[in-house]
C-alpha positions in Angstrom: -120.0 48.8 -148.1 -119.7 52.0 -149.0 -122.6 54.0 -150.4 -122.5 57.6 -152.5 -123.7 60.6 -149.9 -125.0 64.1 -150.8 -122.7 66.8 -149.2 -123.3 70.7 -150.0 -120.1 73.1 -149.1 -120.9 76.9 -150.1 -123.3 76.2 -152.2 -122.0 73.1 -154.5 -123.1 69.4 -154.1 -120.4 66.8 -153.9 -121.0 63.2 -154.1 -118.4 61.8 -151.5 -118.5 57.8 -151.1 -119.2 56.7 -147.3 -120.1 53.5 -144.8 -123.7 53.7 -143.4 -121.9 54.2 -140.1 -119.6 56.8 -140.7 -122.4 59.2 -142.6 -123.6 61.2 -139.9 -119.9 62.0 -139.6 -119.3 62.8 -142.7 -122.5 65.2 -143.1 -121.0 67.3 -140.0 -117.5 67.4 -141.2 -118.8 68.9 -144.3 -121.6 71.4 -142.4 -118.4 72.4 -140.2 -116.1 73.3 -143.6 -119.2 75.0 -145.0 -119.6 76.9 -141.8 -115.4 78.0 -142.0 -115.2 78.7 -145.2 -118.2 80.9 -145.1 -116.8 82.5 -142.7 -113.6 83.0 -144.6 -115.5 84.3 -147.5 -117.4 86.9 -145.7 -114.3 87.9 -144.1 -113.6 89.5 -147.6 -109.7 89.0 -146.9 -109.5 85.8 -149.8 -111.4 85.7 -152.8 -111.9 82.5 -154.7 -113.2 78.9 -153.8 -110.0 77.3 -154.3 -108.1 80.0 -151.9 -111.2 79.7 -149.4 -110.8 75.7 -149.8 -107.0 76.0 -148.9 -107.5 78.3 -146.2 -109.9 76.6 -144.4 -107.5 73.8 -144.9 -104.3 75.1 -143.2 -106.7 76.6 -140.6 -108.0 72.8 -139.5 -104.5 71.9 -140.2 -103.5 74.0 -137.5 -106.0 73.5 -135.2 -105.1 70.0 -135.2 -101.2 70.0 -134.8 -102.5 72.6 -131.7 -104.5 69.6 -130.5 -101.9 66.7 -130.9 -99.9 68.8 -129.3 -101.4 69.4 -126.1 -102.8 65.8 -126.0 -98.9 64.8 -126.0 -98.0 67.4 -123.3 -101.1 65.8 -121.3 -99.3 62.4 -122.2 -96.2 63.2 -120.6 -97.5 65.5 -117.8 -99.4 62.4 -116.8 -96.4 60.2 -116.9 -94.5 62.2 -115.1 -97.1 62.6 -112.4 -97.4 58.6 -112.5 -93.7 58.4 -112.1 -94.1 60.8 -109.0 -96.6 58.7 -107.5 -94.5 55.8 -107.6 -91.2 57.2 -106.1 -93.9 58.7 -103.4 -94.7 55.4 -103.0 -91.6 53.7 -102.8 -90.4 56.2 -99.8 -93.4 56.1 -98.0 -93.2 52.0 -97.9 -89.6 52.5 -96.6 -90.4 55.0 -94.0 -92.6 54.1 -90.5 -95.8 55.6 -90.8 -98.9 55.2 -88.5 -101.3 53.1 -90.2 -104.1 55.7 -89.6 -102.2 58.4 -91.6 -101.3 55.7 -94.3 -102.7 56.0 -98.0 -106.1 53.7 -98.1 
């Protein structure tokens, strides 16, 4: 069950509704958007909390299409090294190979 949880971003409370096991989570999601958009603010480049908000926003945004991204890349650079590993494999079990120099 969820239960109502405290969270403070640049300087306003927000009551945000949360399971008991997913707090701790939610308390350092919210320290982490404090912490950019503090940092956007004292940039001095946007002014305004709703601007800051959507800035910070796009920025995580970002940051996690950069992410997927590169966990699909390390998907298929996997896959293709599995696929690799199998046609390997497949010659070496077709070719006569001492069994000292053969894969263990």
């Amino acid at each position: 069950m969820s239960e109502p949880v405290k969270v403070s971003i640049l300087d306003r409370d927000f009551m945000v509704a949360a399971p008991p096991e997913q707090q701790a989570d939610l308390h350092e999601s919210a320290r982490q958007l404090d912490a950019r958009m503090r940092d956007i603010r004292d940039s001095g480049r946007v002014v305004g909390t709703d601007r800051i908000a959507i800035m910070a926003a796009l920025n995580l945004m970002h940051e996690l299409l950069e992410a997927q991204s590169q966990v699909h890349h390390d998907t298929a650079t996997a896959e293709r090294l599995q696929a690799l590993d199998a046609r390997i494999s497949d010659y070496l079990a077709d070719v006569d190979i001492p069994a000292e120099l053969r894969r263990r």
